[in-house]
N, C-alpha and C positions, 0 to 999 in steps of 0.2 A: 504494500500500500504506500502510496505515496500523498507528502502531505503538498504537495502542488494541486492535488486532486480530491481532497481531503482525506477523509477516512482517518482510521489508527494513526496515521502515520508511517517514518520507517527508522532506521536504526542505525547510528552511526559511533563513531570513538571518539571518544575524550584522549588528551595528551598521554594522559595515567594508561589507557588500554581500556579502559571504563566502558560498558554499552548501557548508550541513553537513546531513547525514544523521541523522536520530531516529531511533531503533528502539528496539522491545524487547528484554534483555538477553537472552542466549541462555547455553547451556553451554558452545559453543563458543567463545561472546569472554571466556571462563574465563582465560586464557592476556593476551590485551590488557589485560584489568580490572586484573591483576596487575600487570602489567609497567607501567604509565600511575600507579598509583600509588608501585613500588616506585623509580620515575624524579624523585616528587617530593622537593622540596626539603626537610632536616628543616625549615624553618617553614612550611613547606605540612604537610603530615604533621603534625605539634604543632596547628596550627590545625582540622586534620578531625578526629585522634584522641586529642586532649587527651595526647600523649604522644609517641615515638619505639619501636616497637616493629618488630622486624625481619618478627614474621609477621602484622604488620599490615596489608599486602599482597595474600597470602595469604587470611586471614582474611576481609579483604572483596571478593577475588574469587570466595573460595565463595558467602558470603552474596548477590551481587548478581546470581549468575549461576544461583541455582539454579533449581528446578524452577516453573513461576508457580504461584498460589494468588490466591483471591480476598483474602486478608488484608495482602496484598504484591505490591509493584510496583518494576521496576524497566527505565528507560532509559538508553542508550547516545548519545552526540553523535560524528559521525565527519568529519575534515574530511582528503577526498583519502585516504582508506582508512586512518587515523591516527586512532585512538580521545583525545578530547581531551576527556570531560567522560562522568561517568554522577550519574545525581539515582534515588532508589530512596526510597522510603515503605513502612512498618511498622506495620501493625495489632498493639500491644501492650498498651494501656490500654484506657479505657471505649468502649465501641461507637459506630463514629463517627468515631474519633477518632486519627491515626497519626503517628508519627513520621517527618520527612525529613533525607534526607541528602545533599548535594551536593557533584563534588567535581570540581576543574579541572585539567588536565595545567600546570605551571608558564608554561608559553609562549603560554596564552590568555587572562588574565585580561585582564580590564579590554572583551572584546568580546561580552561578552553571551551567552555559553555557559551561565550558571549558572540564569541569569533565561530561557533559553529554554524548558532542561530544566523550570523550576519551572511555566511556564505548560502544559507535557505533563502533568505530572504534576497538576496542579489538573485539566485536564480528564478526567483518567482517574480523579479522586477525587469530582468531579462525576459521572462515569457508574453510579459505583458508590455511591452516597451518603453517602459518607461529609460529616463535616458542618465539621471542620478539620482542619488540620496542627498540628503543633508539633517545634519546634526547638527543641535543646541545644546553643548554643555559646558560645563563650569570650567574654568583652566585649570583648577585643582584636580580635577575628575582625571587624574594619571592613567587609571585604568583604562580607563572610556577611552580616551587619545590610543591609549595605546594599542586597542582592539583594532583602531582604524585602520592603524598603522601596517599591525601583520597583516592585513587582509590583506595589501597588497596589491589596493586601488590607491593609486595617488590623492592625495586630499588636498583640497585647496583652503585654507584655513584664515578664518578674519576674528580678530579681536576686539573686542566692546567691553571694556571694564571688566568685571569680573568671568563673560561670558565669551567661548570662541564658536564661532556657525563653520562649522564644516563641511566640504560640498565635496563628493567625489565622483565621476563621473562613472556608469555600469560597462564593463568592455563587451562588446560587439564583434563578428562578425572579422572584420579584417581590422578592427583594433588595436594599431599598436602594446595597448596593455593589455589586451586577453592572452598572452601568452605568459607575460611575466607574472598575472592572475593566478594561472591557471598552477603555474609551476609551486606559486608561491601555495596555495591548497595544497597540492603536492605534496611538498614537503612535509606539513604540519600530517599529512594523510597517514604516508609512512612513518613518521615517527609515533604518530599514534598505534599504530599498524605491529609496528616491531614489540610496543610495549606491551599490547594483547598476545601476543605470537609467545612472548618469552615466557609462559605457564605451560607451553606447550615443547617448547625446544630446550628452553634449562628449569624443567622445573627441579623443585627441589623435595617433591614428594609424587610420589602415583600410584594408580594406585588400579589392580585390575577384577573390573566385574564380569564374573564369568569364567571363573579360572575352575574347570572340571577336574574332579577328584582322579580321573581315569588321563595316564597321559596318551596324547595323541592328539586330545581335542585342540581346538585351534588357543581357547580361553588361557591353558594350561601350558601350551609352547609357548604361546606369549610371557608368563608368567616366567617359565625357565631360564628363553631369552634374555628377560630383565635379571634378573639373579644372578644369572652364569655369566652374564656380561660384565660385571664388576661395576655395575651401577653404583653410584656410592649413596643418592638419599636414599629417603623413607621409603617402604615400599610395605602394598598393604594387600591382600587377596578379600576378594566377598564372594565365599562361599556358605549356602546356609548349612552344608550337610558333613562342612570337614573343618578340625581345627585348626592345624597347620597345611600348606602345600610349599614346596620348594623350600622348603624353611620361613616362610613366614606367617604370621599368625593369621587368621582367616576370619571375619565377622559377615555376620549372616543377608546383611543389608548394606546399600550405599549410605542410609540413614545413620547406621553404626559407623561410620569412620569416625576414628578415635581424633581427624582432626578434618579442615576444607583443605582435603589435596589440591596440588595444581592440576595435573590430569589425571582423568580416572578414563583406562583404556577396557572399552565396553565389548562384549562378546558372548552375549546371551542373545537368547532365540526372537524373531521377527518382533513376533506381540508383544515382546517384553519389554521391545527397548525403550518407546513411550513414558514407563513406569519406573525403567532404571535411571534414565533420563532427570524426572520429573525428582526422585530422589536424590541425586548426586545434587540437582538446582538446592534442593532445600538445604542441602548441608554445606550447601557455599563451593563446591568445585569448584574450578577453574574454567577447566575447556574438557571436552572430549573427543577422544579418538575412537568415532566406533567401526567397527568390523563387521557386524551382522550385513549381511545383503537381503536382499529379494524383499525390501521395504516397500510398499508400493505409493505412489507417490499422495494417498492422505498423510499417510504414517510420516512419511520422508516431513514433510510439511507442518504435521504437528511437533515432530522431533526439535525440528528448526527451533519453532517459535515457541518449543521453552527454553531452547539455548538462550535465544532472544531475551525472553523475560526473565534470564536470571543470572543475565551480563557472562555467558558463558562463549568461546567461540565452538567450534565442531572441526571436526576433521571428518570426511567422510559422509554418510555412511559407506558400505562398501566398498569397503578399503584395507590394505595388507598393515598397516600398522604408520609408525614412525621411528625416526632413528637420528640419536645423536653422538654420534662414535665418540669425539673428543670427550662428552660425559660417560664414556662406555655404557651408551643406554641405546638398547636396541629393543625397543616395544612393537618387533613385528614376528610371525610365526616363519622367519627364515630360517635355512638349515645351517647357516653358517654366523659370523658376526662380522660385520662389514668394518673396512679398516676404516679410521680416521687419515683426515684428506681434507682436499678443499675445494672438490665437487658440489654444489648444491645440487639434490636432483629433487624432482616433483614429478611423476607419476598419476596419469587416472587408471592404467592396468596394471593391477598387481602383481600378474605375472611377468610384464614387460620391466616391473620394478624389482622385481626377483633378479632378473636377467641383467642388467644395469647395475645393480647392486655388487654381485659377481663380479661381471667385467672390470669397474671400478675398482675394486679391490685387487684384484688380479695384475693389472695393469698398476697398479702401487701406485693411483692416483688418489685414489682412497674418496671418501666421501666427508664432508662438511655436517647438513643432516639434510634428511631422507622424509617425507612424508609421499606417502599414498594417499592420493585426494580423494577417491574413489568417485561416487557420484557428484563430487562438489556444491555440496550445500551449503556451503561456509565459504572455508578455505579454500584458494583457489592458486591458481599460476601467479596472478597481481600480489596475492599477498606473499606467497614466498620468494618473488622479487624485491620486495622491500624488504623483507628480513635479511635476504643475504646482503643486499647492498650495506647493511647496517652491521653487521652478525661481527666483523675484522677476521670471520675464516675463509670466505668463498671468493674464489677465485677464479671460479669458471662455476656459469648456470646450465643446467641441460633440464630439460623440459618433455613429457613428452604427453600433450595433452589435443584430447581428441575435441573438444566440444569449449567458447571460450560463452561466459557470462556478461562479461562488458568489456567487448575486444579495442573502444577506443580508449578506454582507461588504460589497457593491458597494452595497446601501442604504446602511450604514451610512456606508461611506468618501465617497456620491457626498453623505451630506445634512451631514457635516461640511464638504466642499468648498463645496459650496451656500450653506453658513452666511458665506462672504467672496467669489465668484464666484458668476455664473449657469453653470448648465451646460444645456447643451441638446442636444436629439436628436430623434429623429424616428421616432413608432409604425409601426416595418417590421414586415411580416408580417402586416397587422390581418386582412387577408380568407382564406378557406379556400385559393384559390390563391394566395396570395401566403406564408400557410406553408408552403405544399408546394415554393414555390421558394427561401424562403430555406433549408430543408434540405438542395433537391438543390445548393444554392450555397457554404454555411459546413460541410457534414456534420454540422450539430447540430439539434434540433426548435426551431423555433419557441415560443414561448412565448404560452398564451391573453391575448388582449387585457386582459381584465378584471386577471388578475393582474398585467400590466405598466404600466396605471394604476395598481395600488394601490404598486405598486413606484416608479412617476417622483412622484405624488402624497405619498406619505410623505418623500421624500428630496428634496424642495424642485427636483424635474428640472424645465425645463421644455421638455417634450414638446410637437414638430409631427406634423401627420397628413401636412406635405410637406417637401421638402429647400427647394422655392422658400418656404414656412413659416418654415424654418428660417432660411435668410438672411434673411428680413423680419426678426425679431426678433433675429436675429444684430446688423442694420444698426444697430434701434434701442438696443439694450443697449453696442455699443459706443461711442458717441457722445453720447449723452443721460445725465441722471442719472435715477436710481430713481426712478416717481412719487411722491408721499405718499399717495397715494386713486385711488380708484377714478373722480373726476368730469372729463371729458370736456369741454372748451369749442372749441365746430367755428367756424372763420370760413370762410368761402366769398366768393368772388365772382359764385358762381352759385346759386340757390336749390334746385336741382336735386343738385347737388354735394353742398348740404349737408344735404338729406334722406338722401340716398342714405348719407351719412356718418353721421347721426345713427342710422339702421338697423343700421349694420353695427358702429356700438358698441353697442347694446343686443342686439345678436344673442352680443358677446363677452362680457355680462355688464357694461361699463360703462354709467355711467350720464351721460346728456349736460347739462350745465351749467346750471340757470338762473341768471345772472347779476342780481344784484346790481344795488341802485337806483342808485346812485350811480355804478358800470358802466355803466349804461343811459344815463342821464343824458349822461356824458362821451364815449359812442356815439353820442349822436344830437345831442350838437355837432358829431361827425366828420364823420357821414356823409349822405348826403340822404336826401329826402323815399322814403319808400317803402321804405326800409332795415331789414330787423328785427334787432333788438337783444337781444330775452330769451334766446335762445341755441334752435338755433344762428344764430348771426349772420350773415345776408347781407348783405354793402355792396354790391349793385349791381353789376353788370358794369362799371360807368365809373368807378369808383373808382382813384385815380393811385396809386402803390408809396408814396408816403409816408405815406398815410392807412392803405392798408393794412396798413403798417410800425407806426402810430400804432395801429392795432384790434388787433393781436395783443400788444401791449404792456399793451394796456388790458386787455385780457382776459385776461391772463396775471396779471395784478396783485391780480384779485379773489382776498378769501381759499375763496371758492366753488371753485375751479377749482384741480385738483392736472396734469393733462395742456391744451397747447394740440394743435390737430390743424386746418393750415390746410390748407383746399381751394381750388384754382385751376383755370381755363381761360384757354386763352391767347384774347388779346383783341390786334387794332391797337391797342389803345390805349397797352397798356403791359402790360409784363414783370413781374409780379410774385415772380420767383425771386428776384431782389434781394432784394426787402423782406422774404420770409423768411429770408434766411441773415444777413440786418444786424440783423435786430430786435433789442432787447434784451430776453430772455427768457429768466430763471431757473430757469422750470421745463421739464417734459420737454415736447419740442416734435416731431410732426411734420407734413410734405406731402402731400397729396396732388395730384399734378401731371397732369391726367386725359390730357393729349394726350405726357407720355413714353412713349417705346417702351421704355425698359429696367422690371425690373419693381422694383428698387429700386436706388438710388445712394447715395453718399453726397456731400452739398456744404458745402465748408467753411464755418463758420460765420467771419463776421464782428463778430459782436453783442457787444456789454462790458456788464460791470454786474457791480455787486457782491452776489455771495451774501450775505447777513449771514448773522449768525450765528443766527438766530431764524427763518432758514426751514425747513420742514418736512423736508427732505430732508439737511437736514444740511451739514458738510463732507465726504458721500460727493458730495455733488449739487457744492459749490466746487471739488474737483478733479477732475472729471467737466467740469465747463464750461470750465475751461482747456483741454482737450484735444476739444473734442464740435465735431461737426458737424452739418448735418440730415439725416436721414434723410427720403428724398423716397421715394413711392409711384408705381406706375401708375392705382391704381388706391385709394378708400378704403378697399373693405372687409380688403384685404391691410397696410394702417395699420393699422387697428382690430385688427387682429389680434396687433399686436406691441403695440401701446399695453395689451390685452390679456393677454397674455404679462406683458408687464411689471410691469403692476400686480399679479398673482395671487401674481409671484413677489418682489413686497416687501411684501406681506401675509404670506407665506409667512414671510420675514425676521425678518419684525418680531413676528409670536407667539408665543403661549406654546405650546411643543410638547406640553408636560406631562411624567408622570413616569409610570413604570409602579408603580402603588400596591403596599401591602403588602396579599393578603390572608388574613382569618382564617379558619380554620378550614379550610384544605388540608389534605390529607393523603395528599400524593403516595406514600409508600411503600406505602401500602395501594390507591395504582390502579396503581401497579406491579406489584404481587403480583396482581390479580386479573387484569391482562393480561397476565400472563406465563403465570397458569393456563390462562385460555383458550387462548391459543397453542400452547400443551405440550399441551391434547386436543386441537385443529385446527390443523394442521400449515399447513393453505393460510391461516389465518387466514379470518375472518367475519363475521355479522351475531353481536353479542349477545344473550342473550336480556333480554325483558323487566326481569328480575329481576337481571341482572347489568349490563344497562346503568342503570339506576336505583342499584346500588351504586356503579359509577365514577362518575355524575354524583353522588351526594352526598359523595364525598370531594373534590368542591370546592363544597360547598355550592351547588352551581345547583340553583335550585326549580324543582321537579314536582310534576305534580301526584297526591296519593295515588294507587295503584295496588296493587289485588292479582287475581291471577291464579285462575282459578280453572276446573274442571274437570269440573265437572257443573251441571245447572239449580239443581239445592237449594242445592248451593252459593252460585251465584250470586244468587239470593235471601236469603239471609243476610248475603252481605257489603253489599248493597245497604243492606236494611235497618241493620246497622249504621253506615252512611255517612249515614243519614237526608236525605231530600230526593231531588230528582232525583237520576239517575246515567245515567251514558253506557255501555255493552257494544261490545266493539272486540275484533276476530277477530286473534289472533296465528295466522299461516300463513306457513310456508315462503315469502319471494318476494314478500311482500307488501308494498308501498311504498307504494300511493297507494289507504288503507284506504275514505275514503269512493268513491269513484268506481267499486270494486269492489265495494260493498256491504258491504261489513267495518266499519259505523261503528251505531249503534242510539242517539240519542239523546232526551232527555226519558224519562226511564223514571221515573214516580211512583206506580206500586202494583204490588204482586208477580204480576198476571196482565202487566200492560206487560212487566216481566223475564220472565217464562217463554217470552213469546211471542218478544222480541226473542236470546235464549238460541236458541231452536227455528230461528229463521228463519237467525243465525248457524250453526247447523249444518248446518242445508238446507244451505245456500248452498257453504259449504268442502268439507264432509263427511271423508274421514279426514283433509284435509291440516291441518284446526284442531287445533291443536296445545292451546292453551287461549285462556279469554276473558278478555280485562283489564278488571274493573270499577271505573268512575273516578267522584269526583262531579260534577254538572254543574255549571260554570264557565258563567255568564251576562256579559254587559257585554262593554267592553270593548274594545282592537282588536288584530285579530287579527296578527300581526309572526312573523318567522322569524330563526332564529338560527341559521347552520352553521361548519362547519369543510370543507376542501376539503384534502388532504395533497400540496402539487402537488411532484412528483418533482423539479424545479427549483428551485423558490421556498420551498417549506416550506411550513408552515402556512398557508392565506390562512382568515381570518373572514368571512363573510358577513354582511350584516345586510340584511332588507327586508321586503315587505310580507306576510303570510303566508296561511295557508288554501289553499283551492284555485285561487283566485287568484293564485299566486305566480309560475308555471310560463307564463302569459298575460302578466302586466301586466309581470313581470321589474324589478319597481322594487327595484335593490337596488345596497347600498355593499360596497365590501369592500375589507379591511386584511390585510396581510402581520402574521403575529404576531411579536416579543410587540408588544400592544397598550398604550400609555398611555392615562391616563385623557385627554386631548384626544384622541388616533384614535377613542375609544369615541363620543365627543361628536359629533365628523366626520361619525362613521356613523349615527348617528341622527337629523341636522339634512339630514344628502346625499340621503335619498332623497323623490321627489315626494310620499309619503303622509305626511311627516313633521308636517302641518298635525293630523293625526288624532291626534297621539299628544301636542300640546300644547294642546290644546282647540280642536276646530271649529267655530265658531257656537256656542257655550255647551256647549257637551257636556264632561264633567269630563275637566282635562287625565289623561293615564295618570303612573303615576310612574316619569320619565324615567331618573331614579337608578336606582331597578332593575336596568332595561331597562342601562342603562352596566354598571352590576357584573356580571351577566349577563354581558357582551362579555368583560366583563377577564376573568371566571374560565375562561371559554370559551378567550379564548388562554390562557390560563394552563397547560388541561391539553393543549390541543393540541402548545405549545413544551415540556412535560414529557415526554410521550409519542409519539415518533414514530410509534409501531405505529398510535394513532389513523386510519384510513385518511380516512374520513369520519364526519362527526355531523350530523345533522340532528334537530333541532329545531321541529316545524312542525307544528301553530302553538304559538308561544307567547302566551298573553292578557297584554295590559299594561293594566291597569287602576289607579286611585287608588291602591289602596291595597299596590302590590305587581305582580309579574310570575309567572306558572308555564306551566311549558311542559307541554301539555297532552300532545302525541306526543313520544315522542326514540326516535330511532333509531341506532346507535353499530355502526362496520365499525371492526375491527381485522385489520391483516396484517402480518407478518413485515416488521422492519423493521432496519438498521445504522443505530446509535445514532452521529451524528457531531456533533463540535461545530464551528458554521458559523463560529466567529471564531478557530479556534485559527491562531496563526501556522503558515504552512506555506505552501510552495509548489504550484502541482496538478501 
């Protein structure tokens, strides 16, 4: 529920970790409103009401609680059924424009009540456009100031004797401060975020319901786990039927805990967990991790909402456990104990998290901590994003999650994480069957591929098509430092190898080395006769480890060369695993070892050498090679793949993302009004008409091309000739999508018998369903490009961009970005797709003008992130040519839509 919309409310964190309840003010919290003020302190009171007044109280429990109106608003903050905070705004001045009032019960200040309210209340002042706030309070009033401050809206502040009016404008749209806004919520999110997380990741007691007197059960593994693991807090079993298990003493009930653990790890049967639930609440737990599956989604939902009301978070349901190695606490039914490391992993299959679990270990990368989210009722990918960012062990995130709950928060939170860690994951779900299984497996849909590229692509993810993918570039990112470049230098001892190698980087997009003269040179002092040197380099199969040791050095030295990638076959003659792990090599280095069976390892390096301070990689790459090992291959192309990986994702790094520009000449209140009419005649929502989709696209200024409409032959002879020159005739009908291919399209029309007849023939053809004919001028030159919006019920707005005409539908060359768009995504999108040669000049042909084409994108997300009702827009074709861009067709679906904002703090 949400309190934009009234009802209950919804549920979000205090700084402390605390879960308090938002809602809209009602008539009946008339009575609490009262009583919460009439409880404060007089210098609480003096500070809200510039005064001490008895029915001050009173007075503003009427006002807060009365009737709603679009002129005024007001919320409630509730912590444990205890009203502790209500914020309310007042349309009283210029249109636009309201007054706020915020006010705290004496026992909560200082945790983030005030600033929570204010971020509800901006978004509900955002909904409704208003354009600022302003405040009247006391200069003394420190707190108040200072609430302003963190939000993180600029304040424009005036002084009047004892009083200052503060004015701070609401961010919009392509708002300068909506980003710095947004970041600044952010922040205060996650650190609230981390402080609920940690009853979960260090607590210091747990405690498990469900621990079966028979071992095998899963209750009971969990239980040994915890014990044999060298857990060091409290640790408590609830079992009714045994006194001791695993050595610890056992009480019959969640009720009986001898104290409020911080987790209690549940694993009793379907019906029960409700009731386990409902008990662990009353004895003050913390959080839960539960394990039962096959909840069905009342259950699942009444589970929630008494985590909800009793400030608890969840893990789960259906879920393999959790795990924090560094606390030797492994709270899941694994057969082994995962090492400690500095992997974060997060998991929705358990058994995928089995398997990751292993690997991690195995590979002595070890793991940070571990949660199984299972169906994610709670806890999610967003939030263990923020804990590791916070945690000082993780060092790499890997992910591997099938279904996302608020994917533009989850961009947002995964591409700040991204910006100091890699995070990785792996596209589940890509093919038709394999969405249909991760649905009947997580109970949520699948998500189309396309938009979950433009989702890991914008957020710096970097995304495998396998979990064995995924460790490849796991191996390499933990152990090596960042490349500087994209350039490639392969040594082999087999000439074979190192074709094979030099393929499978150019299939990942790198590019393989030519080495340098003076590299060459000091190569073919190394190595003998018959050896090639310009890269990639073969020394011969007879080549001894020290030379080999000596050719990866040399080659690593050139400034040509940002990645080394040596290949090997074993030979009687000699071992060269040696001379890879001794070399001395500063920059990113891997194996490929053709005759291992494993299909990556990791081998201690031995090699010294000093980083200077002048190499490309920095002091990320100097404290990276204190700690780095090699990462060895089975095979090359599964190297190439991670060297790959790596490079995209410190490209990624290291650019400029951009900014989402300001622009002019919007005029969102006026596509609000005309979608809201539409809406109000068409209930189910629709296609536009001609003439009304051409007025929402110019209240953001996207060009079309002239269009009028028209309803008889004479008509359309007139307006022709006033157009002067060719002109195009295009059948508006009922249903009509794909205008030429039906014959709905007439162009070249250059004298009034051409219009009459292509008039006539458009009538033939429809007969009553032609509603009317749109006569356009002809548009020559030029290349033809498409421009859409897609409204995906997950993700939001995705943009389209790619190759257009009727070609579009066959060739399928197309980019696309999660809105809102910055001016670098626009750029992305117009350079990503294969026809992009056409639109910067082919062979002499005059390039189109790119700029356009970009502003185009932006204003395109611009109105798609304004307007949720937009369902779809299509665009096609738009002409991009020298002098300018117009989009010749537009097509615009609007349907009934709940207006939410994707970043408001809130719990789901």
């Amino acid at each position: 529920m949400k309190p934009l919309t009234g009802g209950a409310g919804v549920y979000a964190l205090l700084t402390d970790g605390s879960t308090i309840e938002i809602g809209r003010a009602r008539q009946q919290d008339r009575e609490a409103v009262r009583q919460m003020h009439a409880a404060m302190s007089p210098d609480n009171m003096y500070l809200r009401f510039f005064g001490v007044s008895p029915r001050a109280a009173e007075e503003e429990a009427s006002r807060v609680c009365r009737e709603p109106a679009d002129d005024h608003a007001a919320l409630l903050a509730w912590l444990g059924g205890q009203l502790i905070g209500a914020a309310s705004y007042e349309q009283a001045g210029p249109p636009g424009i309201a007054q706020i009032a915020v006010a705290v019960a004496d026992n909560m200040h200082g945790r983030g009540v005030a600033t929570l309210l204010l971020e509800h209340l901006v978004s509900i002042g955002r909904r409704r456009n208003l354009q600022a706030f302003t405040a009247k309070t006391l200069a003394t009033n420190t707190a108040m100031l200072r609430v302003v401050a963190d939000a993180g809206l600029p304040a424009h502040r005036e002084h009047a004797d004892t009083l200052v009016d503060l004015t701070f404008p609401l961010p919009y749209g392509d708002c300068c401060q909506l980003n710095g806004y947004l970041d600044t919520a952010a922040r205060r999110e996650s650190l609230a975020d981390a402080a609920s997380l940690r009853h979960i990741f260090q607590p210091e007691s747990i405690a498990v319901v469900g621990a079966g007197r028979r071992p095998g059960t899963v209750g009971r593994a969990i239980l040994h786990n915890i014990v044999t693991g060298g857990y060091a807090g409290r640790v408590y079993a609830v079992n009714p039927h045994a006194r001791h298990l695993e050595g610890v003493d056992c009480v019959p009930s969640a009720d009986g805990l001898p104290e409020p653990v911080d987790l209690a790890v549940v694993a009793v049967p379907a019906a029960a967990v409700t009731d386990v639930a409902e008990q662990c609440g009353r004895r003050g737990v913390r959080a839960l991790a539960v394990i039962t599956a096959g909840l069905d989604t009342e259950t699942g939902a009444g589970l929630l909402a008494i985590c909800r009301r009793h400030g608890m978070r969840l893990v789960g349901p259906n879920c393999f456990g959790i795990a924090a190695p560094h606390l030797r606490l492994n709270a899941t039914f694994s057969a082994t104990h995962p090492l400690a490391g500095e992997a974060g992993l997060a998991v929705q299959s358990g058994g995928v998290g089995v398997a990751l679990l292993n690997h991690l270990s195995r590979l002595g990368i070890g793991v940070s901590t571990f949660a199984s989210v299972g169906d994610k009722r709670d806890v999610s990918g967003n939030d263990m994003l923020m804990w590791w960012e916070q945690d000082g062990l993780t060092r790499l995130a890997v992910l591997y999650i099938e279904s996302f709950g608020n994917p533009r928060k989850f961009a947002r939170t995964a591409r700040h994480v991204a910006a100091t860690m890699p995070v990785l994951t792996v596209h589940a779900g890509r093919s038709a069957a394999g969405q249909r299984a991760a649905a009947s497996h997580t109970a949520a849909a699948a998500t189309p591929l396309i938009t979950r590229q433009a989702l890991f692509g914008q957020a710096g993810i970097i995304a495998t098509t396998s979990l064995g993918e995924l460790l490849e570039a796991a191996a390499l990112l933990a152990s090596q430092p960042l490349p500087a470049g994209d350039r490639v230098a392969v040594v082999s001892n087999a000439g074979g190898g190192g074709v094979l190698a030099a393929d499978a980087c150019a299939d990942c997009g790198l590019r393989v080395a030519e080495l340098g003269r003076q590299t060459q040179a000091r190569l073919r002092h190394l190595l003998p006769p018959g050896a090639a040197v310009e890269g990639p380099v073969d020394t011969t199969a007879a080549v001894p480890p020290a030379t080999f040791r000596s050719c990866l050095q040399e080659v690593a030295a050139d400034n040509g060369v940002d990645m080394v990638l040596a290949v090997t076959v074993p030979t009687a003659i000699a071992d060269l695993v040696p001379a890879i792990t001794t070399a001395n090599v500063t920059k990113t280095l891997a194996a490929a070892l053709l005759a291992q069976p494993d299909g990556v390892r990791l081998l201690p390096c031995t090699g010294t050498g000093d980083l200077g301070s002048t190499h490309p990689a920095g002091q990320e790459a100097r404290v990276a090679a204190r700690r780095r090992a090699v990462p060895c291959y089975a095979y090359p192309e599964c190297a190439a793949h991670a060297l790959g990986h790596a490079a995209r994702y410190r490209a990624w790094r290291t650019r400029d993302h951009g900014t989402i520009p300001r622009l002019r000449g919007v005029r969102e209140a006026d596509a609000r009004a005309l979608t809201a009419r539409f809406l109000a005649r068409h209930h189910g929502g629709g296609w536009l008409s001609a003439e009304e989709t051409a007025g929402l696209l110019s209240c953001y200024g996207i060009p079309l091309v002239a269009t009028r409409p028209v309803t008889s032959e004479q008509e359309a002879v007139q307006v022709a000739a006033g157009f002067g020159g060719q002109v195009v005739l295009k059948a508006d009908a009922p249903g009509l999508v794909h205008k030429t291919e039906a014959g709905g399209v007439q162009l070249g029309l250059g004298s009034e018998p051409d219009v009459r007849r292509a008039y006539r023939t458009l009538a033939g053809t429809f007969g009553p369903g032609l509603r009317q004919v749109l006569v356009q001028p002809m548009i020559t030159g030029g290349v033809e490009a498409l421009i859409g919006v897609a409204q995906e019920p997950v993700f939001g707005p995705l943009v389209v961009f790619g190759l257009g005409g009727v070609a579009t539908d066959i060739l399928g060359d197309h980019t696309a970005r999660l809105a809102p768009l910055t001016d670098a995504d626009a750029d992305d999108m117009i350079g990503g797709v294969r026809a992009a040669p056409l639109l910067f000049g082919h062979r002499g042909t005059p390039a189109a003008d790119v700029t356009a084409i970009a502003g185009t994108l932006l204003r395109v997300s611009r109105l798609a992130g304004d307007l949720p009702e937009i369902a779809e827009l299509d665009l096609n074709p738009v002409i991009a040519r020298p002098d300018g861009v117009s989009a010749v067709d537009a097509r615009v679906r609007v349907a009934p839509a709940e207006p939410q904002d994707p970043f408001l703090r809130r719990l789901r």
